[in-house]
Backbone as a printed PyTorch tensor [residue, N CA C, xyz], in Angstrom:
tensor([[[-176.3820, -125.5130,  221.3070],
         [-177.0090, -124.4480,  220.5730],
         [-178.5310, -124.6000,  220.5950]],

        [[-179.1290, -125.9230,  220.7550],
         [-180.3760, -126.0220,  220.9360],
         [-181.0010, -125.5770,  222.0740]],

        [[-180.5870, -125.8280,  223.2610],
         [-180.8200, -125.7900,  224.1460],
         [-181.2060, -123.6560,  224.4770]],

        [[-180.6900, -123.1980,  223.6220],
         [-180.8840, -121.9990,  223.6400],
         [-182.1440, -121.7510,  222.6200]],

        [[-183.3330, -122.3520,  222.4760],
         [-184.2420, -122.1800,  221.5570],
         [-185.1120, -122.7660,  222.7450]],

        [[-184.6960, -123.4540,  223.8190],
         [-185.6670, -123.5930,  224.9180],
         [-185.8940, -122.4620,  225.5870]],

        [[-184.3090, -122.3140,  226.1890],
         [-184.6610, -121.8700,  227.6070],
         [-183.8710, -120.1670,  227.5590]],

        [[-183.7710, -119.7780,  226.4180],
         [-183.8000, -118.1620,  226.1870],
         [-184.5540, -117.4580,  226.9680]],

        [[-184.3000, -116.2140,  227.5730],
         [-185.4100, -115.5050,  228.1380],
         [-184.9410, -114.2450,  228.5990]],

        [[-185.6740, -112.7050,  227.8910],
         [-185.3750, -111.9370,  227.8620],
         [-184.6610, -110.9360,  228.8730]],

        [[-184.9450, -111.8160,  230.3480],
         [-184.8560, -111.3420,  231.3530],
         [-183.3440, -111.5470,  231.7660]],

        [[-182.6560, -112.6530,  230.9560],
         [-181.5380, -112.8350,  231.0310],
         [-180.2430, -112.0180,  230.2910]],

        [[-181.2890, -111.9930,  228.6980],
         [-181.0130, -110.7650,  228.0880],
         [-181.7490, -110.4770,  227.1240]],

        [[-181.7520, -108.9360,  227.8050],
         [-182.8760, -107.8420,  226.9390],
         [-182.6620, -107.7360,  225.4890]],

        [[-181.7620, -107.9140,  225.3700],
         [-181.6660, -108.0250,  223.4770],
         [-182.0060, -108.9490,  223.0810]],

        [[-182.6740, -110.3350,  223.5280],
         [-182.6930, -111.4950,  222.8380],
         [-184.0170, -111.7200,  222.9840]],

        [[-184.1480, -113.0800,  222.7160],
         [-185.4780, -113.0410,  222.4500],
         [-185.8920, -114.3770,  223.4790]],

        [[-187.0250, -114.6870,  223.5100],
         [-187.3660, -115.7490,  224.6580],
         [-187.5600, -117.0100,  223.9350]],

        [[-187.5540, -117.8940,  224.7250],
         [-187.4170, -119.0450,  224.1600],
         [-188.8190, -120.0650,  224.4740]],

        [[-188.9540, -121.2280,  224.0290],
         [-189.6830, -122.4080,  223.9840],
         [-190.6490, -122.2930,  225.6620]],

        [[-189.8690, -122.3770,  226.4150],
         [-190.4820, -122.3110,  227.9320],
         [-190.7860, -120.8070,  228.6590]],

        [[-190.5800, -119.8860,  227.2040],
         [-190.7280, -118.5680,  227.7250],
         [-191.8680, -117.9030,  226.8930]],

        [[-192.8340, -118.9100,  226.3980],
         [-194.0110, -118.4610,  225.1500],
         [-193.3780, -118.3880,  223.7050]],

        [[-192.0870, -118.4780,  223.3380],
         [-191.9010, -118.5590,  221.8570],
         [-191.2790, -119.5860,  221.7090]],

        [[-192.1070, -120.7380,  220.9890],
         [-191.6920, -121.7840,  220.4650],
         [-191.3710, -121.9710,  219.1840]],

        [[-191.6020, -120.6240,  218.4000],
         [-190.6870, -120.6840,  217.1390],
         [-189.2840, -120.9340,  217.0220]],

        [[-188.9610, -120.1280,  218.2680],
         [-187.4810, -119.8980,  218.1900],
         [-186.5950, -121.4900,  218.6890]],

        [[-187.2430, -122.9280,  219.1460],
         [-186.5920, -123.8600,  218.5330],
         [-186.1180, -124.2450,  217.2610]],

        [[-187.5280, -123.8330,  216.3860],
         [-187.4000, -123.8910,  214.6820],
         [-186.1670, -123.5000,  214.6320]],

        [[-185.9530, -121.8630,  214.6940],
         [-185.0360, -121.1860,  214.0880],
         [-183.4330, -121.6110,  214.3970]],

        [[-183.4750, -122.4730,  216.2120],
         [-182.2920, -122.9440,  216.4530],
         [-181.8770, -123.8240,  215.4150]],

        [[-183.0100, -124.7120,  215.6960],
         [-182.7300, -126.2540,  214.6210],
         [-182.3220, -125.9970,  213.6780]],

        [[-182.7380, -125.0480,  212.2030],
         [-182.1030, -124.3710,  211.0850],
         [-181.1450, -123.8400,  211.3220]],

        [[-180.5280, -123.1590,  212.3110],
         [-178.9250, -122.5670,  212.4660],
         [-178.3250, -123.8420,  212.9730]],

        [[-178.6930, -124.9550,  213.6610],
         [-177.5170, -126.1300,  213.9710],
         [-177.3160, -126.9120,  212.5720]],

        [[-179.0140, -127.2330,  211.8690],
         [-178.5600, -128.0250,  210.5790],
         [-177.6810, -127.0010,  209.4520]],

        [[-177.8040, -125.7540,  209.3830],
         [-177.0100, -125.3760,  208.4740],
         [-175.5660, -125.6060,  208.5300]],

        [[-175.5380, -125.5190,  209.9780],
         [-173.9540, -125.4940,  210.4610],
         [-173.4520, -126.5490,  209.9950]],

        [[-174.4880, -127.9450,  210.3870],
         [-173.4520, -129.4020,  210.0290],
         [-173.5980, -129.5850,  208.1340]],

        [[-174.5980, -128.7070,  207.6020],
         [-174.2020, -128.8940,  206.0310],
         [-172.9810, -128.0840,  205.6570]],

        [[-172.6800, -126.7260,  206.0680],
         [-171.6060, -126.1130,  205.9920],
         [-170.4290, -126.3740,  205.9550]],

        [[-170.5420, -127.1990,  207.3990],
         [-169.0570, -128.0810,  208.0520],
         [-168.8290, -129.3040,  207.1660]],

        [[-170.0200, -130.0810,  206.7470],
         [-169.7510, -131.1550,  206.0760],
         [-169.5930, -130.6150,  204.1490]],

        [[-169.6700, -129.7110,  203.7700],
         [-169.3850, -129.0740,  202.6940],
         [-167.9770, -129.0550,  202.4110]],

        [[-167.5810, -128.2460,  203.0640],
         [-166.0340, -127.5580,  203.4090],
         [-165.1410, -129.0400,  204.0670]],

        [[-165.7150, -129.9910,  204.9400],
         [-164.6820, -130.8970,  204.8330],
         [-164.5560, -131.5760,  203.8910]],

        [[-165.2330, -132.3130,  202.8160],
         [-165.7500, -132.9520,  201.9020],
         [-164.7820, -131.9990,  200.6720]],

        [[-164.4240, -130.9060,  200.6840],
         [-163.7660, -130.0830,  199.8560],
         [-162.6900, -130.1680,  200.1470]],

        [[-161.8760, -129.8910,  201.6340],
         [-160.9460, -130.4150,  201.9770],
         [-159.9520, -131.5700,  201.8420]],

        [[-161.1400, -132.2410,  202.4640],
         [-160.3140, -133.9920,  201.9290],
         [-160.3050, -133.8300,  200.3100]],

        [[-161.6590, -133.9060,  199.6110],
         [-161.0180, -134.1180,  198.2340],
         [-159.9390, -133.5990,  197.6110]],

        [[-159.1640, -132.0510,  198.4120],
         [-158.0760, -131.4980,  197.7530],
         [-156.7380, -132.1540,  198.5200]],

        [[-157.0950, -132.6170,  199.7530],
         [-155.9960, -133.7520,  200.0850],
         [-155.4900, -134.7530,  199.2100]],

        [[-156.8920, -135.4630,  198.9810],
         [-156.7670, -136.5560,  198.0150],
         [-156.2830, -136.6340,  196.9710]],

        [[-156.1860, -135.3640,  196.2960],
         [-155.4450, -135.5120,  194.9310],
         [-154.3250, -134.3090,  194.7970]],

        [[-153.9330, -133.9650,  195.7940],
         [-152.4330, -133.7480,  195.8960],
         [-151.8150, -134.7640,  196.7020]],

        [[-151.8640, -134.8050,  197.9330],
         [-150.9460, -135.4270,  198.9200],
         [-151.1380, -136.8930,  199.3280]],

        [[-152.8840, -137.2510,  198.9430],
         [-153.1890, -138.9120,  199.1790],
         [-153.6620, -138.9080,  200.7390]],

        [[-154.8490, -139.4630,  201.1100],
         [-154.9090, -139.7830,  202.0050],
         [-155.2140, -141.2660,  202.3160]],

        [[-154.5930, -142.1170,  201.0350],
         [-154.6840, -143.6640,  201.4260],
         [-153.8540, -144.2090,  201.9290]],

        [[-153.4140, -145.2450,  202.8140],
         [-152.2470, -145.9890,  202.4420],
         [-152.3130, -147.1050,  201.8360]],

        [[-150.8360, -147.9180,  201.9880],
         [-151.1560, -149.1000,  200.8970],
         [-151.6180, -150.3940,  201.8480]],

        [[-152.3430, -151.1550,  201.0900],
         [-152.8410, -152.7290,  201.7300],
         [-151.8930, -153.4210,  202.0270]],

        [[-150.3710, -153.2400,  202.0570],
         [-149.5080, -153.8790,  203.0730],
         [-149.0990, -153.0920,  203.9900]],

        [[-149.2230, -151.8330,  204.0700],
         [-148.9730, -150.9730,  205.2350],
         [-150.4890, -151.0630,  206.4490]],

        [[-151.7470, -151.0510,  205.3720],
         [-152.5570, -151.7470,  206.3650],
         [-152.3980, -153.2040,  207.5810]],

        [[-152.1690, -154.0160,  206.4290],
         [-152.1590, -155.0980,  206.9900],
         [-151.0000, -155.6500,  208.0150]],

        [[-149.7220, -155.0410,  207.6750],
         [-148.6020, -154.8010,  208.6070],
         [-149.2210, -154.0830,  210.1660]],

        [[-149.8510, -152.9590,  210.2430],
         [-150.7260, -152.4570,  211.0570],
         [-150.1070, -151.0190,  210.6160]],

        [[-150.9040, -149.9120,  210.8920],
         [-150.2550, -148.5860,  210.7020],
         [-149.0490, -148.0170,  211.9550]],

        [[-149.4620, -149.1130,  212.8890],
         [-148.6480, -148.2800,  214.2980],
         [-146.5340, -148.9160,  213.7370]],

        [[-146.7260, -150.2530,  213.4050],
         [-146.0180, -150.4390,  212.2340],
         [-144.8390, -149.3280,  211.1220]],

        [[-145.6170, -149.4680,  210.1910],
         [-145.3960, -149.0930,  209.3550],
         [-145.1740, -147.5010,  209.0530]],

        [[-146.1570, -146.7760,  209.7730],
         [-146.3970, -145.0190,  210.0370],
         [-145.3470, -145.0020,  210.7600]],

        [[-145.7180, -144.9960,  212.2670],
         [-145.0320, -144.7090,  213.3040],
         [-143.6980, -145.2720,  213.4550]],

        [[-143.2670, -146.8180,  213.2690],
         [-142.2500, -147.3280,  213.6580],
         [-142.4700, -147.7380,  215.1580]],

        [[-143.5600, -148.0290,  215.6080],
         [-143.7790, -148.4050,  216.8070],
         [-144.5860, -149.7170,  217.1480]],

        [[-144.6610, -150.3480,  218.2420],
         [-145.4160, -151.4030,  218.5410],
         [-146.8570, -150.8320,  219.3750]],

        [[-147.6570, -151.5230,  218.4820],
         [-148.8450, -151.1340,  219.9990],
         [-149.3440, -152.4320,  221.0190]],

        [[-148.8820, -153.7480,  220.3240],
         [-149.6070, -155.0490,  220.9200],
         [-148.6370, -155.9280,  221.3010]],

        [[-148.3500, -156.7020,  222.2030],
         [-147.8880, -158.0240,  222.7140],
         [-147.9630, -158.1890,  221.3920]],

        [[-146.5080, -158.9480,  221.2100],
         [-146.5500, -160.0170,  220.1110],
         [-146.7630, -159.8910,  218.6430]],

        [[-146.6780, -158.8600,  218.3110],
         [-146.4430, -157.5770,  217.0800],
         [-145.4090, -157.5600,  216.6890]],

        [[-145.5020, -157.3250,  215.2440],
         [-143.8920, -157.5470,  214.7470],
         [-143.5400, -155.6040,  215.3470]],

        [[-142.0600, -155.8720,  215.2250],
         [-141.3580, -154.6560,  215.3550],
         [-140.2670, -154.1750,  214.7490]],

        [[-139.9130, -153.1150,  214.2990],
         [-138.9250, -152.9270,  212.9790],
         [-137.6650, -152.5200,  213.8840]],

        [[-136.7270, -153.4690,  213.0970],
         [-135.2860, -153.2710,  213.6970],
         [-134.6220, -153.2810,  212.0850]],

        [[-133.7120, -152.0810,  212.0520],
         [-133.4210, -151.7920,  210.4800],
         [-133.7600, -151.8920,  209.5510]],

        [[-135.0050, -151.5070,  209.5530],
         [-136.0910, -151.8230,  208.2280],
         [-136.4330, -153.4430,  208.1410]],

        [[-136.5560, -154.2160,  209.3800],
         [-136.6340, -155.5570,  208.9730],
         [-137.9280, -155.8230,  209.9040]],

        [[-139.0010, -156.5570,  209.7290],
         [-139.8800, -156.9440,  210.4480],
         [-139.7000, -158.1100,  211.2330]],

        [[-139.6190, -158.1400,  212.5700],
         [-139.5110, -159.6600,  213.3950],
         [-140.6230, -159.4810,  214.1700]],

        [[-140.8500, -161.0340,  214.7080],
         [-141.9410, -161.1990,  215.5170],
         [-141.5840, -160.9320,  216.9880]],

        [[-142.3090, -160.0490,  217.8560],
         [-141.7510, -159.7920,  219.3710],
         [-141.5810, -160.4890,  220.3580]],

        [[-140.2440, -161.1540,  220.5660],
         [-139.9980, -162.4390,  221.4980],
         [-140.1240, -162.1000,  223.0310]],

        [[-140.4020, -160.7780,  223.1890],
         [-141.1180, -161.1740,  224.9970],
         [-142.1360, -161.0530,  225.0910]],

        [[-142.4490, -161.8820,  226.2410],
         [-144.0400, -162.4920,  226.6320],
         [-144.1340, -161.1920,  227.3090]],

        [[-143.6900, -159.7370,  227.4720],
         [-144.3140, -158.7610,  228.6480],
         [-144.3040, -157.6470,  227.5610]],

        [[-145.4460, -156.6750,  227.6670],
         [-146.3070, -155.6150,  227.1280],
         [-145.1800, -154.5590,  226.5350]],

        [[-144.4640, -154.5220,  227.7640],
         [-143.3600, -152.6900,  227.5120],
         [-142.1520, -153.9950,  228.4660]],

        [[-140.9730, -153.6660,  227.9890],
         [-139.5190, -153.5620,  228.3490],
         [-139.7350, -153.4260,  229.9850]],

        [[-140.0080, -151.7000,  229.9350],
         [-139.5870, -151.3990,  230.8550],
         [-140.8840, -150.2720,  231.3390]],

        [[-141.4130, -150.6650,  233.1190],
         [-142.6500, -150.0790,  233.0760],
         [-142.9940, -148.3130,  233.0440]],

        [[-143.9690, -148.2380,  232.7910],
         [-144.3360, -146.6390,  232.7310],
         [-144.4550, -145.9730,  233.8830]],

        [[-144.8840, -146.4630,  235.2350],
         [-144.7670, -146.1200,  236.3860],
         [-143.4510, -146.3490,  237.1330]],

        [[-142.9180, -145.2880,  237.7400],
         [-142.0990, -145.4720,  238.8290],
         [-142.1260, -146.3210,  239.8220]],

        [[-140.9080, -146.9540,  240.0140],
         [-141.1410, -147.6780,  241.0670],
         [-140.6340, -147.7730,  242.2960]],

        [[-141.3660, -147.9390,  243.2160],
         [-141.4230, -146.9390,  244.5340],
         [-140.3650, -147.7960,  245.2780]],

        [[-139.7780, -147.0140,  246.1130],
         [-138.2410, -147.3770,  246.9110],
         [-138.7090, -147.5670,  248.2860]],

        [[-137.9320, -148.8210,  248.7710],
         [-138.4150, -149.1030,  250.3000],
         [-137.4210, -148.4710,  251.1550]],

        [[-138.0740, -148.3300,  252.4290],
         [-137.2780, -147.4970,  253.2230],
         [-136.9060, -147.7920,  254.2730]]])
């Protein structure tokens, strides 16, 4: 959006106005005030958002669901070598030394 407070120019379009490298260097000002309003706006309205998250639905979790890890506890999934992993609601430590079971790439057939 800034970048249009440079290099505006009427010739591109007649309704607008010219920019920084086209003799009007106001019209950075005026960009800069339409980008900062935008991020007070945006940061207004999220800040309103979350707080109405927060006190209906919660957006914390708890310090053993942290510390368990969230991929854990949220998901039901592993993200690391050697991570516990839930088998019927029970946490064990992951007894193979390899990343995934079984790999993500195909594997190619000799011929």
């Amino acid at each position: 959006m800034l970048t249009a407070g440079f290099f505006a120019t009427r010739s591109a379009n007649p309704g607008g106005v010219d920019g920084w490298f086209y003799g009007r260097g106001i019209q950075i000002v005026y960009q800069m005030a339409g980008v900062g309003i935008a991020i007070i706006w945006s940061g207004f309205w999220t800040f309103v958002l979350v707080l109405a998250m927060d006190r209906t639905i919660g957006i914390h979790v708890s310090i053993e669901s942290q510390e368990a890890g969230l991929d854990t506890t949220e998901v039901g999934e592993v993200a690391y070598d050697g991570q516990e992993s839930q088998e019927d609601g029970v946490y064990r430590k992951k007894e193979t030394g390899h990343f995934a079971s079984h790999p993500v790439a195909p594997t190619h057939r000799k011929r």
